[in-house]
C-alpha positions in Angstrom: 7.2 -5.1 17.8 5.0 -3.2 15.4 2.5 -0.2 16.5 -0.8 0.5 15.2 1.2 3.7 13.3 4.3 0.8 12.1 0.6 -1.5 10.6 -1.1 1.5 8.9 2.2 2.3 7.2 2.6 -1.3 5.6 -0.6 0.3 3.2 1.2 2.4 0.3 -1.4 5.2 1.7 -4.3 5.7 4.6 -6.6 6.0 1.9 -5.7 3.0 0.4 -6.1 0.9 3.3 -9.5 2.8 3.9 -10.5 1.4 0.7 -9.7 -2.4 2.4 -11.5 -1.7 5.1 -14.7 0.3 3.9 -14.0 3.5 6.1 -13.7 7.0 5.8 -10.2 8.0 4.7 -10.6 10.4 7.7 -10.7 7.3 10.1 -7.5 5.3 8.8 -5.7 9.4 9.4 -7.1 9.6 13.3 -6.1 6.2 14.1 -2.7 7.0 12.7 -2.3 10.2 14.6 -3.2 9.0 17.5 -1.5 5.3 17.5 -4.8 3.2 18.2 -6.9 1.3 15.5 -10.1 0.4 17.4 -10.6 -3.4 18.3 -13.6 -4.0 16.5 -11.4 -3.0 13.2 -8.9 -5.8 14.1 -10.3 -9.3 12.2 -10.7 -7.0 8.9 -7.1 -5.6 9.3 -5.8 -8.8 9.4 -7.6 -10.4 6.6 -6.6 -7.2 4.4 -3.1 -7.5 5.2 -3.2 -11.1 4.2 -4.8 -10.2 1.2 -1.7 -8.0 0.2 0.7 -10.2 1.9 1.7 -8.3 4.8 3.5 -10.6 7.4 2.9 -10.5 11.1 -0.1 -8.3 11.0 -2.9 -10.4 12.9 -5.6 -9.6 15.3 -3.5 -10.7 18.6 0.0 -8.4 17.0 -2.7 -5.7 16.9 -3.8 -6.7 20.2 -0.5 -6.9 21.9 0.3 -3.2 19.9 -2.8 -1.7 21.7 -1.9 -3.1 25.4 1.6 -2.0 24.9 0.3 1.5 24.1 -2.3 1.5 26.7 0.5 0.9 29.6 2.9 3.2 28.4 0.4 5.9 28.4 
C-alpha cells in the first residue's frame, strides 16, 4: 500500500510534480515531510500521474493512504 511520501516519490523530483500541479515547490516538500497531501489536491494528483503513467495512483489510493495515516497516528 503506497503512502502519500511512496506517491510524491513516483515524480523524478518535488519540484517537478509542483510543476503538474501548479504549486509552490515548497508545498510538494511539506507534504512530503510530513506524509499528508491535502484532499482537495487529490483529483489533480491523479490526473497528473495518469498523464505520466503512473499506475495505482488515484484519488480513493490517496484516500485510503490518508486514513491509514490518520489511524496510526
Amino acid at each position: 500500500m503506497l503512502t502519500h511520501r511512496d506517491i510524491i516519490a513516483l515524480w523524478p523530483s518535488s519540484a517537478d510534480l509542483a510543476r503538474d500541479l501548479d504549486v509552490p515547490g515548497d508545498n510538494v516538500r511539506k507534504w512530503k515531510a510530513h506524509n499528508r497531501i491535502p484532499g482537495w489536491y487529490f483529483t489533480a494528483l491523479a490526473t497528473a500521474a495518469e498523464r505520466r503513467g503512473y499506475s495505482g495512483v488515484t484519488a480513493e489510493a490517496l484516500a485510503a493512504a490518508l486514513s491509514r495515516s490518520q489511524e496510526a497516528a
